[in-house]
N, C-alpha and C positions, 0 to 999 in steps of 0.2 A: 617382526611385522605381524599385524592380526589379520588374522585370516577366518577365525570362526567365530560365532554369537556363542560360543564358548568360553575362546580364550578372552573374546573381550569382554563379559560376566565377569571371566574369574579377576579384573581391575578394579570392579567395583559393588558395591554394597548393592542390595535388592534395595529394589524403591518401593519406598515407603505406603502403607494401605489407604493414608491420608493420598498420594500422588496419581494413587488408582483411582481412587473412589472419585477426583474431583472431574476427570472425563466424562460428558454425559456427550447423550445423543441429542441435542436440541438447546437451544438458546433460551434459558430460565430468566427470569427477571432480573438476577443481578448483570449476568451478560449485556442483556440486552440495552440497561442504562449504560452501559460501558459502551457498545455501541455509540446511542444518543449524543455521546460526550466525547468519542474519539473526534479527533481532524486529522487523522493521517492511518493509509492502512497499507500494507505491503501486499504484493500478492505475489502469488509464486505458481509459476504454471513448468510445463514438460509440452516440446513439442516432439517432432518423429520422432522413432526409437534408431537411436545411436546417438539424434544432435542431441546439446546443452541444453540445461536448466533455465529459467530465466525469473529473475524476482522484480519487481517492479513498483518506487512508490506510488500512491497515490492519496492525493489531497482536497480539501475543502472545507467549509463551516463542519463547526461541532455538530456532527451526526451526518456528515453528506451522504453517508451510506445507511438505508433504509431497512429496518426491520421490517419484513412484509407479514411472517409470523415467527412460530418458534423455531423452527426449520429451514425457513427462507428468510434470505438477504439480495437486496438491491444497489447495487453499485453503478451507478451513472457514470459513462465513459466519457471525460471532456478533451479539450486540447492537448495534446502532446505533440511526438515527433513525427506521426503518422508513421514509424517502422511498424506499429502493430502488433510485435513481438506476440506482446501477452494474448492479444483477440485470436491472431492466428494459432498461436501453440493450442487455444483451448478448445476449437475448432477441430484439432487433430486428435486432440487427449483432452476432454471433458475435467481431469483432474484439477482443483486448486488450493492451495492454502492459503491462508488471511492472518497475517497479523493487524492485534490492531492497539495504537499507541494512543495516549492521551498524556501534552503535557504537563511535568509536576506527579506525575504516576508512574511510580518505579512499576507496577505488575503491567501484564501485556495481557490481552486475549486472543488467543488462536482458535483458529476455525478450520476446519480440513469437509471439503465436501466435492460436489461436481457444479460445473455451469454450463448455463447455456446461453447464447445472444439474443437478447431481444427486442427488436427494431418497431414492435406494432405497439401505439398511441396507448394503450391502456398502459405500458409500461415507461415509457417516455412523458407522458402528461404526470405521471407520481411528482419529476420533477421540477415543474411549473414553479415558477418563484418571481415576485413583483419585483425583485433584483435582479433576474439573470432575464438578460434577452434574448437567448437562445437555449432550446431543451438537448438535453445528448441526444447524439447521431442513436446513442444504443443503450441497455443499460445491460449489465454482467447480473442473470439471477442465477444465485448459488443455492443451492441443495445442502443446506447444514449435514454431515455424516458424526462429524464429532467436533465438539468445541469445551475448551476447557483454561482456566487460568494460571499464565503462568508466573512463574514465582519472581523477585525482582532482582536476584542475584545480580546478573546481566548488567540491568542499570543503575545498579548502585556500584559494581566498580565501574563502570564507565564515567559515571557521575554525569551524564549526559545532558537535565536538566539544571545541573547547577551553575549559577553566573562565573564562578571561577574555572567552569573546564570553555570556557565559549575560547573560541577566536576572537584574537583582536581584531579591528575593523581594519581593512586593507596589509593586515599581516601576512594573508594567503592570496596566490592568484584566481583572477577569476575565469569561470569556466571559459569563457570569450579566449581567456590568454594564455588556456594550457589546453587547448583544442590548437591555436594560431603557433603553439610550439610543436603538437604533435604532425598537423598537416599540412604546416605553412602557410603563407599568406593566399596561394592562388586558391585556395579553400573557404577558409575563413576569411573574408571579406571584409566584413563590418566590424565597428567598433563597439567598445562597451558599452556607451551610449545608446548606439541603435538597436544593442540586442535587448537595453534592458525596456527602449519603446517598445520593440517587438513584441516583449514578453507583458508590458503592461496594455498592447492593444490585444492580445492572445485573453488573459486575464478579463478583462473588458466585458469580453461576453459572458463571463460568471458574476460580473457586481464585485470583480476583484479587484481590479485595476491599481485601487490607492494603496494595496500592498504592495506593490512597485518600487521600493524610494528609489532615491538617485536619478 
């Protein structure tokens, strides 16, 4: 077992002056298009010290998350499950990290810095849009500390964007029906039908709704 930043060195080769150098402290212009152009970014908080990690996706149009400058980023909170996980943990511990995925792009952009919540109009009207009928309750502004690209190792075996690694259609259960296995019926209620109205009147208030099918 490893036990020191020693013996786990002594596994593997020093990384590379290329793997150092590409870490910077601020989001440079190739970044930042990378940004513009994601629709999906992970974020990863810590809440009290002892409980668990927690990572969390989040989504929207290419660029929902706003470059404010080269150090700051805006992330509009919309509908989920209201557990809050990620708002509360950051609440506790200001820490977060960002990935952020664009797809047909094996490389990823990471982000590591602090947040804070921000509920006042100057922040909230950023995301005003003749599409969406509703602004976020909040938006996540992060404190870029280091952001840097990473390499596409990762997605190229996974093979993640390519049509032959997809699932077939109705080869896998749906969330509706491995939730109705884990908790049983007096839990899960509704049918797949109604969850997937749910989730396209949820969607609704982003101008998203027609991504819904079924």
């Amino acid at each position: 077992m490893i036990e020191s930043a020693e013996a786990l060195r002594s596994l593997y080769p020093q990384a590379s002056a290329r793997s150092l150098a590409k870490q910077l402290d601020r989001l440079d212009d190739t970044m930042r298009r990378f940004v513009a152009h994601a629709p999906l970014c992970v974020i990863a908080s810590a809440g009290a010290a002892g409980e668990g990690l927690d990572s969390s996706p989040r989504g929207g149009r290419p660029g929902f998350v706003q470059v404010a400058d080269e150090r700051t980023l805006l992330i509009p909170d919309v509908t989920g499950n209201n557990r809050l996980d990620t708002l509360e943990n950051l609440l506790v511990d200001p820490r977060i990290g960002l990935l952020f995925l664009i797809p047909g792009v094996n490389e990823v952009l990471r982000a590591n810095g602090t947040a804070r919540l921000r509920d006042e109009p100057e922040f909230t009207q950023r995301f005003a849009h003749p599409d969406v009928p509703k602004l976020p309750r909040l938006v996540i502004e992060v404190a870029v500390r280091e952001a840097y690209l990473h390499c596409p190792k990762a997605l190229l075996r996974s093979q993640v964007w390519s049509p032959e690694a997809r699932v077939a259609p109705g080869s896998f259960p749906s969330m509706n029906a491995m939730l109705l296995a884990q908790l049983g019926p007096q839990v899960v209620t509704e049918t797949d039908a109604q969850a997937l109205d749910r989730y396209r009147t949820q969607l609704a208030d982003e101008g998203l709704a027609h991504l819904v099918k079924g």
